[in-house]
N, CA and C atoms as an extended XYZ file, in Angstrom:
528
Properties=species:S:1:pos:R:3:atomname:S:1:resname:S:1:resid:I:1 pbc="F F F"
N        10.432      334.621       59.963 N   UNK     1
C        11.872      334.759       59.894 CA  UNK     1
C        12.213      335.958       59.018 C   UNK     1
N        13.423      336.775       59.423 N   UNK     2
C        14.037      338.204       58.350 CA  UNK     2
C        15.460      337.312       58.085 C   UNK     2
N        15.801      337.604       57.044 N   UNK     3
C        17.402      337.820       56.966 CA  UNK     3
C        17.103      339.032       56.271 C   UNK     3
N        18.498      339.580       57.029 N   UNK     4
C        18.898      341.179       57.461 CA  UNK     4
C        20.271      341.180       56.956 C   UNK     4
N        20.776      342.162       55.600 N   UNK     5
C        22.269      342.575       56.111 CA  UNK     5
C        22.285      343.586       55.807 C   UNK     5
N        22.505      344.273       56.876 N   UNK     6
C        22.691      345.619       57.269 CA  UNK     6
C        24.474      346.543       56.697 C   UNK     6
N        24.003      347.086       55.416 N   UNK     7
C        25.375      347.607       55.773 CA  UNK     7
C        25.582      349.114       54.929 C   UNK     7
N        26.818      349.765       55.592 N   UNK     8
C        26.693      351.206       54.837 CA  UNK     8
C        28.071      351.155       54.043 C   UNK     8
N        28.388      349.987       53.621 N   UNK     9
C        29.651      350.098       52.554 CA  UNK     9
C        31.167      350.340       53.543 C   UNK     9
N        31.618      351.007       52.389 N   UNK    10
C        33.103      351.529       52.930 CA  UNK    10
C        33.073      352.621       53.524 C   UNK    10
N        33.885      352.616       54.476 N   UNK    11
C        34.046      354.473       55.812 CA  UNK    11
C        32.669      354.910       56.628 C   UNK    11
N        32.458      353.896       57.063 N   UNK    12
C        31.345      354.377       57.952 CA  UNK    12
C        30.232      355.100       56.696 C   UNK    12
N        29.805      354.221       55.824 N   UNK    13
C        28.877      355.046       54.524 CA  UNK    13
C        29.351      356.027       53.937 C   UNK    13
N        28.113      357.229       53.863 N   UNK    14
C        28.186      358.324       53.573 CA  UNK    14
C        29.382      359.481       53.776 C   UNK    14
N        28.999      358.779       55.205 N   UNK    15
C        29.414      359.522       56.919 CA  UNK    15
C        28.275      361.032       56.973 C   UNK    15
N        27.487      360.348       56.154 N   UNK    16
C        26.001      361.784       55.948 CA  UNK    16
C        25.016      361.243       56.844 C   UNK    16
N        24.767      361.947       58.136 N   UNK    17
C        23.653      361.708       59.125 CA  UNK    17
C        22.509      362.459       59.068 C   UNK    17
N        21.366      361.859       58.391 N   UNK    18
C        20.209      363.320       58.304 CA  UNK    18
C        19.720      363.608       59.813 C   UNK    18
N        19.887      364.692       59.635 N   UNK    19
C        19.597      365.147       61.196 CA  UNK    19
C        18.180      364.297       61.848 C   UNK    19
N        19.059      364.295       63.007 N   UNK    20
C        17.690      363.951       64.006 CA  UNK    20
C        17.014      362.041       63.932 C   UNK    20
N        18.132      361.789       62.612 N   UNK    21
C        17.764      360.413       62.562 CA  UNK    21
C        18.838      359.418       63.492 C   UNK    21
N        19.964      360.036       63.697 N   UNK    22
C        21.266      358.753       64.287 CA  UNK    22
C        21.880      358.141       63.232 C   UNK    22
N        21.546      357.970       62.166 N   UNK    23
C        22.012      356.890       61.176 CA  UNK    23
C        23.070      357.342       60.109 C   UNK    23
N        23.788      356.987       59.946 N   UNK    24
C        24.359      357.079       58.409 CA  UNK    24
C        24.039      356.611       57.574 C   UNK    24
N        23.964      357.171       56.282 N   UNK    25
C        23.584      356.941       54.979 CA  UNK    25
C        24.756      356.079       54.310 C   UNK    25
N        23.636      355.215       53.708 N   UNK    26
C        24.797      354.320       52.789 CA  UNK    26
C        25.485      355.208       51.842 C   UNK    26
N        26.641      354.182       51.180 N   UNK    27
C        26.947      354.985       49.977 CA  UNK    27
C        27.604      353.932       48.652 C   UNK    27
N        26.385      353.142       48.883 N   UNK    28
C        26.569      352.041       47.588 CA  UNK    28
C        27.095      352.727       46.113 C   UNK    28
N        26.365      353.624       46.025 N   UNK    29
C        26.717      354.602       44.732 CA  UNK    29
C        28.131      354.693       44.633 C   UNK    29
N        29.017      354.423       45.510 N   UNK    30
C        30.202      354.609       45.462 CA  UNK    30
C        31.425      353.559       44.481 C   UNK    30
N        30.571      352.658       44.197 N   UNK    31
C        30.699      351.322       43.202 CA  UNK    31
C        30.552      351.778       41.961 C   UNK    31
N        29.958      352.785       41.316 N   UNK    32
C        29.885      353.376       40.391 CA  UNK    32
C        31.528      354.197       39.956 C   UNK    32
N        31.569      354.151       38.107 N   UNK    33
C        32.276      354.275       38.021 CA  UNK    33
C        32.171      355.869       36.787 C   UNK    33
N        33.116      356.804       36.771 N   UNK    34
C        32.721      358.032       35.591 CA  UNK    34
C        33.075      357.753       34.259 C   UNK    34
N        33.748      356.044       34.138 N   UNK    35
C        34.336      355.858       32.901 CA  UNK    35
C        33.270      355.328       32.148 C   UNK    35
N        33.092      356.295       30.999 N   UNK    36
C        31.548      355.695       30.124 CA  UNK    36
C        31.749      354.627       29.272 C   UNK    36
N        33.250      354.008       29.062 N   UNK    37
C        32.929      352.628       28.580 CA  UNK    37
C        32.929      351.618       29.814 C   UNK    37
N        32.850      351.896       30.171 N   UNK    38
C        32.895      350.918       31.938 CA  UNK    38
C        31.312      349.997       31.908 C   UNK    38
N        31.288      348.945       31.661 N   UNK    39
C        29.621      348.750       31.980 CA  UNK    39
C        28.910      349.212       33.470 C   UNK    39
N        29.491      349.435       34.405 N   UNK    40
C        29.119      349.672       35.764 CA  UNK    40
C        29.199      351.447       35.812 C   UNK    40
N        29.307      351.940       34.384 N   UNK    41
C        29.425      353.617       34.664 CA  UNK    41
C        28.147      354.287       35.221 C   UNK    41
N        28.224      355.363       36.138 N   UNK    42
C        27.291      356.397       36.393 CA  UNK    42
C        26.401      356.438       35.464 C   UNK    42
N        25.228      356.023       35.414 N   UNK    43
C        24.206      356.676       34.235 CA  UNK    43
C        22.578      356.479       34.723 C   UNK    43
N        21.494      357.463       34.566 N   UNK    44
C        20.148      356.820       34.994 CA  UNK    44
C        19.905      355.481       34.623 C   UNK    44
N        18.591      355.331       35.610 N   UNK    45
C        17.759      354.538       36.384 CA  UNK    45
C        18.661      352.709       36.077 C   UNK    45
N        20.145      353.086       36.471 N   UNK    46
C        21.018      351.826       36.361 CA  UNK    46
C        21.782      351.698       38.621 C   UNK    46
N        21.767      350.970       38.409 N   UNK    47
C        21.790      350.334       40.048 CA  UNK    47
C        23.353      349.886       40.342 C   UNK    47
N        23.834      350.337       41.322 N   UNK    48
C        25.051      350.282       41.920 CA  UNK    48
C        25.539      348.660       42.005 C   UNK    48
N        26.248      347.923       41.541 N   UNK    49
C        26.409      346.668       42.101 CA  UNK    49
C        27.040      346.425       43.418 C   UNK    49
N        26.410      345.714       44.249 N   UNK    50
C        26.836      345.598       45.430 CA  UNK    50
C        26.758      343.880       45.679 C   UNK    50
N        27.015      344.076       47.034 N   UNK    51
C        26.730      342.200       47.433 CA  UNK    51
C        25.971      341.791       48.812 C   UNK    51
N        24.856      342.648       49.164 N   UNK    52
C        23.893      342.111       49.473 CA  UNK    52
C        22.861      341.477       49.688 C   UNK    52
N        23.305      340.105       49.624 N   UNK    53
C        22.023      338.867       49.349 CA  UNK    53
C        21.643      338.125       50.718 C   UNK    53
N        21.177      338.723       51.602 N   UNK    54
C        20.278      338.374       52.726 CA  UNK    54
C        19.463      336.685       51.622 C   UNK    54
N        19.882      335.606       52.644 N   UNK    55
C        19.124      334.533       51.815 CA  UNK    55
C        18.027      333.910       52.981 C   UNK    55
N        17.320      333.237       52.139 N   UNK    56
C        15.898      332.052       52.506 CA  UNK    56
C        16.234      330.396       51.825 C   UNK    56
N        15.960      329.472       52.222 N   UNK    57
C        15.959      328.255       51.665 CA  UNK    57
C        14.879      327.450       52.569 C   UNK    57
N        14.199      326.516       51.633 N   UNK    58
C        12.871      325.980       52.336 CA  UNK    58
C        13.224      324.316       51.620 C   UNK    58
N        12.638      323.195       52.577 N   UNK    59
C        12.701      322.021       52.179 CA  UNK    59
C        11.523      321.472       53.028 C   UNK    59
N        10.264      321.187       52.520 N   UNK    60
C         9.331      320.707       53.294 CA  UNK    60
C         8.751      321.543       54.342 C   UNK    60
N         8.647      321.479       55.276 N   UNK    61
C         8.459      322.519       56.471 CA  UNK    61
C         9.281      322.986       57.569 C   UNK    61
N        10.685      322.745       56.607 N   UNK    62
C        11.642      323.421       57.352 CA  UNK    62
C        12.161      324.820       56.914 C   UNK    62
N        12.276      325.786       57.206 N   UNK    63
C        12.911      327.277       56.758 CA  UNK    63
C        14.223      327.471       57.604 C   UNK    63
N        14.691      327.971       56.744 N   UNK    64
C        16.417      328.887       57.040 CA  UNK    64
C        16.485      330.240       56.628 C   UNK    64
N        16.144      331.132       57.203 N   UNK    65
C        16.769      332.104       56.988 CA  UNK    65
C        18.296      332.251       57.081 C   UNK    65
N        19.061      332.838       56.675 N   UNK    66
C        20.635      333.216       56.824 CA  UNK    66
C        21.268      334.330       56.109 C   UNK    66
N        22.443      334.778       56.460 N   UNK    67
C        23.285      335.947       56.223 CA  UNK    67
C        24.536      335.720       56.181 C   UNK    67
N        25.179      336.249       55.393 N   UNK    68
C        26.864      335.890       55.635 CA  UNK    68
C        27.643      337.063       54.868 C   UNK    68
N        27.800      338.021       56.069 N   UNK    69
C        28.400      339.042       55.096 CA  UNK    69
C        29.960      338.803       54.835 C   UNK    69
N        30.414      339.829       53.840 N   UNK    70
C        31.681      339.516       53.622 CA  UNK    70
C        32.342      340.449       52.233 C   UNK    70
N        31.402      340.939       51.738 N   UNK    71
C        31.867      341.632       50.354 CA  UNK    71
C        31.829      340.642       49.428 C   UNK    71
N        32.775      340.660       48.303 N   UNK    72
C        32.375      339.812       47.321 CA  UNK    72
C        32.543      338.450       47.766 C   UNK    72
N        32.989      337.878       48.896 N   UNK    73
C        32.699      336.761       49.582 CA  UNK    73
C        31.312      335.932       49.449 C   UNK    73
N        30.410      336.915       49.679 N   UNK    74
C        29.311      336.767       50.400 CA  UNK    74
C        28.651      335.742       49.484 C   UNK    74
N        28.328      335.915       47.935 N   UNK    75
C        27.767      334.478       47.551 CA  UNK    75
C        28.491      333.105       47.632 C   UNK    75
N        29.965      333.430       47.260 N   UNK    76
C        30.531      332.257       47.822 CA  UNK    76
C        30.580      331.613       49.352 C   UNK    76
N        30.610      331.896       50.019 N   UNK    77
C        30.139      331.946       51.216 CA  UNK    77
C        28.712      331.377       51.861 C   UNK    77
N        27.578      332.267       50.759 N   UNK    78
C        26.399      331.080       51.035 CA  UNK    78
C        25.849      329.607       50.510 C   UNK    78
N        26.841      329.333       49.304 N   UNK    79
C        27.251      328.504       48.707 CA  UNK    79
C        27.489      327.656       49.318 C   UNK    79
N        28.646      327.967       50.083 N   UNK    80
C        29.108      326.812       51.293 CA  UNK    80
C        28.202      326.456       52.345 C   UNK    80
N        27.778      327.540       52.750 N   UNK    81
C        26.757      327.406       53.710 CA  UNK    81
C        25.345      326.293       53.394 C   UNK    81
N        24.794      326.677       52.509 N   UNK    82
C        24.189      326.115       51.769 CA  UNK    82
C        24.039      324.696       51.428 C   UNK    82
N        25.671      324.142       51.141 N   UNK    83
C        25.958      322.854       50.673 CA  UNK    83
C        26.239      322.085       52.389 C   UNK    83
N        26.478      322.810       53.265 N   UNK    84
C        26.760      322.508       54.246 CA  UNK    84
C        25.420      321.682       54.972 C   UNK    84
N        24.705      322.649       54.824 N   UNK    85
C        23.463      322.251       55.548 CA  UNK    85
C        22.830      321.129       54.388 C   UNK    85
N        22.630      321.323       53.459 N   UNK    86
C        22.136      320.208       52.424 CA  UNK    86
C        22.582      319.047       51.996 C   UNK    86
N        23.977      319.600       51.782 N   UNK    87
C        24.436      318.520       51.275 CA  UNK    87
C        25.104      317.219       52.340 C   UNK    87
N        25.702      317.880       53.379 N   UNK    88
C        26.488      317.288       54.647 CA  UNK    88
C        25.823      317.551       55.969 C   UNK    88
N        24.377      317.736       55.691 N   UNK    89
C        23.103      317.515       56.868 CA  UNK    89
C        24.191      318.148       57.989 C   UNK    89
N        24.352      319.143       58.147 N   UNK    90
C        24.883      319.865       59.562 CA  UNK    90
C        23.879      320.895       59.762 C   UNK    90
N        23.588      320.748       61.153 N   UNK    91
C        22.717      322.420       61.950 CA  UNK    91
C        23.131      323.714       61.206 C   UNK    91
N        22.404      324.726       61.550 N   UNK    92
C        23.026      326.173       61.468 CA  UNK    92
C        24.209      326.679       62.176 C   UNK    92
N        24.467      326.214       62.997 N   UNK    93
C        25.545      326.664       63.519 CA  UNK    93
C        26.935      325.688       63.191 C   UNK    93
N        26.335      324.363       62.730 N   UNK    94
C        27.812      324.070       62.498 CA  UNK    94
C        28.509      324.294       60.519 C   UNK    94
N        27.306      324.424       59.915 N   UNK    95
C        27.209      324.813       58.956 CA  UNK    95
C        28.069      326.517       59.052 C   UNK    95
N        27.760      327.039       59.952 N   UNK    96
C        28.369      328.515       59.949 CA  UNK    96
C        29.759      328.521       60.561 C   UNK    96
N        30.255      327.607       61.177 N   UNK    97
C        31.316      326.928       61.643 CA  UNK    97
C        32.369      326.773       60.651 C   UNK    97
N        32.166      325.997       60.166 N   UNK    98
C        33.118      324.957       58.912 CA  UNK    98
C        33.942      325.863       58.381 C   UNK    98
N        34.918      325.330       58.253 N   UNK    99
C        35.661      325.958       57.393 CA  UNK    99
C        35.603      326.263       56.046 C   UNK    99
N        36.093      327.264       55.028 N   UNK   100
C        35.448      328.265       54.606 CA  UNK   100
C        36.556      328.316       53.562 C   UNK   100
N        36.511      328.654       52.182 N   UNK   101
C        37.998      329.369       51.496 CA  UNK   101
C        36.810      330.448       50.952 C   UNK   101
N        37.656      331.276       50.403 N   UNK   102
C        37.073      332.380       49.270 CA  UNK   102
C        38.100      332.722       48.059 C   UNK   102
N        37.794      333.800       46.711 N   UNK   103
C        38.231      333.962       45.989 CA  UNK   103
C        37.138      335.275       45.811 C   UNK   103
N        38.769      336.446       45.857 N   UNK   104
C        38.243      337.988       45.978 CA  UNK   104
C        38.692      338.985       44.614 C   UNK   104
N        39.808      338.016       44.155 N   UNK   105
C        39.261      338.563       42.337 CA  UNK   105
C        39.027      338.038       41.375 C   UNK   105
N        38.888      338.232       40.210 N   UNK   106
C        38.630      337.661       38.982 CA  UNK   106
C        39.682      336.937       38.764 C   UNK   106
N        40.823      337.922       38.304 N   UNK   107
C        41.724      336.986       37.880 CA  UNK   107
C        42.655      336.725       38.671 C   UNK   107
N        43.737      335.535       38.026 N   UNK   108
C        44.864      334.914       38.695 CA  UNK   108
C        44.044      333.862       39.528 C   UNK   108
N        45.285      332.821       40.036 N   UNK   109
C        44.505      331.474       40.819 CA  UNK   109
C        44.515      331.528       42.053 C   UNK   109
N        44.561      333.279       42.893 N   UNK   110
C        45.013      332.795       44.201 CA  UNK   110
C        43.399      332.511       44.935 C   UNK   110
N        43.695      331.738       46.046 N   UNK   111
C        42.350      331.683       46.784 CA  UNK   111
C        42.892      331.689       48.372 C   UNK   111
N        41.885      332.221       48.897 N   UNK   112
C        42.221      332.384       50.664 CA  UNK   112
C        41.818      330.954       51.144 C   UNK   112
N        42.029      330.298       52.070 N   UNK   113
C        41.393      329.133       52.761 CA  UNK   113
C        42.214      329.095       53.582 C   UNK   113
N        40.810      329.120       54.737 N   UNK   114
C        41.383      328.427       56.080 CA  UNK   114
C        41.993      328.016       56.771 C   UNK   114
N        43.187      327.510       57.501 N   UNK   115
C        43.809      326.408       57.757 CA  UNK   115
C        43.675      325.419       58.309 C   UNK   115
N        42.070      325.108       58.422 N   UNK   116
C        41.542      324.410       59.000 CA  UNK   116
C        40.936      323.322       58.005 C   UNK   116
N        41.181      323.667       56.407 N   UNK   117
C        40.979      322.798       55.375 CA  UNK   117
C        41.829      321.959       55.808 C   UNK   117
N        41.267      320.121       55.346 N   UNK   118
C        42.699      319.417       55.552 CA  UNK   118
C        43.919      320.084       54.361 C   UNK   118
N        44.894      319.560       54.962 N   UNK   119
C        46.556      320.168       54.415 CA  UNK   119
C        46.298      318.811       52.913 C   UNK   119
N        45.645      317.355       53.040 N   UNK   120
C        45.574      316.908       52.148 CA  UNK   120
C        45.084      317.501       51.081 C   UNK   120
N        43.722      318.384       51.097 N   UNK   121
C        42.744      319.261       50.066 CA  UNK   121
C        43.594      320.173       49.635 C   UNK   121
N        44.125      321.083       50.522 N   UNK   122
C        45.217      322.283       50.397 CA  UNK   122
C        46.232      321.439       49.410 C   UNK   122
N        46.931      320.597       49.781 N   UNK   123
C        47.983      320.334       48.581 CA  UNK   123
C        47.677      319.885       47.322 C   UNK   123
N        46.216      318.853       46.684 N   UNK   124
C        45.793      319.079       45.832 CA  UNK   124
C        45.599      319.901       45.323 C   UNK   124
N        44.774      321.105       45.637 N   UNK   125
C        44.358      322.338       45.341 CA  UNK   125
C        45.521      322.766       44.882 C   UNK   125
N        46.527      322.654       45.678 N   UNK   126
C        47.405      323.521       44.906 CA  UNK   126
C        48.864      322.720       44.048 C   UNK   126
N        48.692      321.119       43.873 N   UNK   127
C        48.511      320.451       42.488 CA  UNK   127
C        47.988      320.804       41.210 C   UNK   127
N        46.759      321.783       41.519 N   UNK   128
C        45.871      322.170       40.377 CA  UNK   128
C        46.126      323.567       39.902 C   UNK   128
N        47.135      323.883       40.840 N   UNK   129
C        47.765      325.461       39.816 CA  UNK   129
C        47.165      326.403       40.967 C   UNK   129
N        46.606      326.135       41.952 N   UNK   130
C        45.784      327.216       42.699 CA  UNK   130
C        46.837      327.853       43.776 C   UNK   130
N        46.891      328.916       44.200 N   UNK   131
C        47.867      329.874       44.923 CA  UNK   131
C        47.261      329.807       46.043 C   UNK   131
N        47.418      329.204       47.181 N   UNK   132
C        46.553      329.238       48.173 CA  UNK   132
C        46.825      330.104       49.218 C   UNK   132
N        46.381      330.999       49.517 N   UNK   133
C        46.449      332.086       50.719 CA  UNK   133
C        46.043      331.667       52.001 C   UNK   133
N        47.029      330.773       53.451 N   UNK   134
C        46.068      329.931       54.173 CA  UNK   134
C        45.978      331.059       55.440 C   UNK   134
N        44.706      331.237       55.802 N   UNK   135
C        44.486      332.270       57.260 CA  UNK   135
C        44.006      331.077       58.059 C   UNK   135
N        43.861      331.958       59.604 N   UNK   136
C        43.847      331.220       60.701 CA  UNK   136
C        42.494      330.454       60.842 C   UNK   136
N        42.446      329.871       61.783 N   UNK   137
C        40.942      328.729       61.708 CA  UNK   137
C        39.984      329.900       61.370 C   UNK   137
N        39.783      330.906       61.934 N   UNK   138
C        37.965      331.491       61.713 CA  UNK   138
C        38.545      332.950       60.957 C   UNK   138
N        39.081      333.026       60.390 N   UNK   139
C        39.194      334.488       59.648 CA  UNK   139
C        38.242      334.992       58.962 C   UNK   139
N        38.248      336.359       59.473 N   UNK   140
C        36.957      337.384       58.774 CA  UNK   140
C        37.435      337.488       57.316 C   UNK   140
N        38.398      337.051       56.350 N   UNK   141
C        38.558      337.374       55.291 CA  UNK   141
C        37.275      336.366       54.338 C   UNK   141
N        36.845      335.486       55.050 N   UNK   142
C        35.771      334.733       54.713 CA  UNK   142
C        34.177      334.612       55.236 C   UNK   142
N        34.432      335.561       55.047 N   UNK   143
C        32.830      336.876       55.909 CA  UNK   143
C        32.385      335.790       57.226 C   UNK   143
N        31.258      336.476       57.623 N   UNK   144
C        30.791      335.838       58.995 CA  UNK   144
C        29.140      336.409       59.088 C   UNK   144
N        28.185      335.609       59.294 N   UNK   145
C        27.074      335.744       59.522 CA  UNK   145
C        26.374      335.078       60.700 C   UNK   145
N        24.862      335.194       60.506 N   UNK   146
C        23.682      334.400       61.172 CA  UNK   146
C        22.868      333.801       60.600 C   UNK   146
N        22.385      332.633       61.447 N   UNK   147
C        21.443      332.140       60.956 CA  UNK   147
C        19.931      331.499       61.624 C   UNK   147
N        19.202      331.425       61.139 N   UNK   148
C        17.611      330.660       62.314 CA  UNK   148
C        17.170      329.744       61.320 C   UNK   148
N        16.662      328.981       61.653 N   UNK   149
C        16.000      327.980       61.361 CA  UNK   149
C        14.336      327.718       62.209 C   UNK   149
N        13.418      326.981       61.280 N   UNK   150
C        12.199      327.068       62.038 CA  UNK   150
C        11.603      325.675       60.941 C   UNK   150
N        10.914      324.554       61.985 N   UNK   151
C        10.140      323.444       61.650 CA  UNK   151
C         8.987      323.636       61.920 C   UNK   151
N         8.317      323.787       60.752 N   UNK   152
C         6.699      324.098       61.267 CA  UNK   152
C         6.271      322.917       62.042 C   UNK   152
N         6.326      321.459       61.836 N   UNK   153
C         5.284      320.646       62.222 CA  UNK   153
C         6.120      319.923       63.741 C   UNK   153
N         7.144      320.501       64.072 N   UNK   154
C         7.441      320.089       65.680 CA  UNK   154
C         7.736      321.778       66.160 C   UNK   154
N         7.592      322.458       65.525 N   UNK   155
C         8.219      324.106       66.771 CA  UNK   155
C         9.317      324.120       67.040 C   UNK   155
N         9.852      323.502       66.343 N   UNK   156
C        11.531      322.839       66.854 CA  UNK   156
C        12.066      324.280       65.971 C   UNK   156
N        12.943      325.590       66.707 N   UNK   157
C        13.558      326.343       66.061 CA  UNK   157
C        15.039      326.308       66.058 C   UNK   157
N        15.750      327.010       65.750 N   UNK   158
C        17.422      326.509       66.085 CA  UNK   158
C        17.848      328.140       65.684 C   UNK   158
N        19.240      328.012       66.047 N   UNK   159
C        19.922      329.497       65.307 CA  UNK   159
C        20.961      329.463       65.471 C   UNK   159
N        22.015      329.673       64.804 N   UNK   160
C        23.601      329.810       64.677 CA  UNK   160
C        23.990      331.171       64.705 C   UNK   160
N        24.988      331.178       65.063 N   UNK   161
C        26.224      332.450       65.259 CA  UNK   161
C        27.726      332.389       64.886 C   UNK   161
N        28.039      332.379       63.708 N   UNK   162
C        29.483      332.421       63.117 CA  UNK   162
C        30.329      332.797       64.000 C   UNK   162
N        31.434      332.461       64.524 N   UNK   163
C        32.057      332.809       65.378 CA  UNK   163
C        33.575      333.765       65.230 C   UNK   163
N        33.218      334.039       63.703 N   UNK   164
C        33.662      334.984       63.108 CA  UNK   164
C        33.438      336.162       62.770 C   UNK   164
N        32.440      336.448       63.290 N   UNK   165
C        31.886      337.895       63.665 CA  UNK   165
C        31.611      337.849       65.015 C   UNK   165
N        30.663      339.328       65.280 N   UNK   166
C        29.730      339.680       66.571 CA  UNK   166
C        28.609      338.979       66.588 C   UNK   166
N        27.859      339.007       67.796 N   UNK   167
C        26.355      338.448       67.308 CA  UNK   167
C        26.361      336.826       68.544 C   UNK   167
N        24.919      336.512       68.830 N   UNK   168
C        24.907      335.515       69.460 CA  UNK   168
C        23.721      334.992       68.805 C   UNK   168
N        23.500      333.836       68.991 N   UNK   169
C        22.057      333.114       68.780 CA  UNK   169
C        21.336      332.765       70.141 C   UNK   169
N        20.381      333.006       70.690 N   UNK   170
C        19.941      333.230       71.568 CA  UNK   170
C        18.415      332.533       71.903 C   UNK   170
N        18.184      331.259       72.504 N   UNK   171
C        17.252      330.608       72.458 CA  UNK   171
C        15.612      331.572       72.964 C   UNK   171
N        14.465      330.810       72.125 N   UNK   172
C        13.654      332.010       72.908 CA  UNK   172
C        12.700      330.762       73.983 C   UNK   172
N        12.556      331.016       74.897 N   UNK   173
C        11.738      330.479       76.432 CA  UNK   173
C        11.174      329.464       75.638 C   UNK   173
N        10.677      328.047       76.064 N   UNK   174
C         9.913      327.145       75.725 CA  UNK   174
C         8.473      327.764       76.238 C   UNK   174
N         7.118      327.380       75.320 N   UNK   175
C         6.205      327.918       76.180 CA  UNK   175
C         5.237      329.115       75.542 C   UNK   175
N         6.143      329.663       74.867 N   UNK   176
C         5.656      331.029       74.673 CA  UNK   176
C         5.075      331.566       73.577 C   UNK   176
């Protein structure tokens, strides 16, 4: 199994193609900041913060690879994912399904969620001081990934497709 997330940031990367390759160059560096009290400032052998965490999770002889991009979404996001499949025993795909909230800054209480949270959770939540931002059932504001799964001791594989992005899960031939 890979988890893969592929990405070149903001504006199409770079938009720097080294010749002859097709590709654009990332431009994570772009997270960097020139203000030298900044902890995230420009300075050697210090690393751009980004939010690429391509994940793995193993329980016995079962494996998950998964992905869920989204920007600073993205750990919250596998979080859910995560608790989804573990905690509330759902497949990969319905785990990538479910409805979803996020929280995209530090401060203040607002949070995005779904509207596919019950309206009961939603009005607690926002009993508790929380500003709730509600988007439509599958909104990309709450990233969207893939996922596979693989049982060593039946061959039994599986794979999900968020239906909030591109992308299919695609069975492979029995047999082979």
């Amino acid at each position: 199994m890979v988890s893969l997330i592929q990405s070149n940031f903001a504006n199409f990367g770079s938009c720097l193609v080294p010749p002859g390759t097709g590709f654009a160059l990332q431009n994570r560096g772009g997270l960097f900041t020139l203000d030298a009290a900044h902890p995230n400032h420009l300075a050697p052998r210090k690393r751009p913060l980004h939010t690429i965490i391509p994940g793995f999770m193993r329980r016995g002889d079962v494996g998950v690879a998964f992905g869920i991009m989204g920007g600073w979404n993205q750990a919250q996001a596998h979080a859910q994912f995560v608790s989804n499949v573990v905690d509330h025993s759902m497949n990969v795909q319905a785990a990538l399904e479910a409805a979803r909230f996020t929280k995209l800054t530090f401060a203040g209480r607002d949070v995005i969620v779904e509207n596919r949270i019950p309206d009961r959770v939603r009005e607690q939540l926002a009993l508790r001081g929380h500003e709730l931002d509600v988007h439509g059932a599958y909104s990309s504001m709450v990233g969207g990934g893939q996922s596979v799964m693989s049982q060593e001791s039946t061959g039994v594989k599986g794979g999900g497709s968020d239906p909030r992005k591109d992308g299919a899960a695609i069975p492979e031939p029995m047999g082979w």
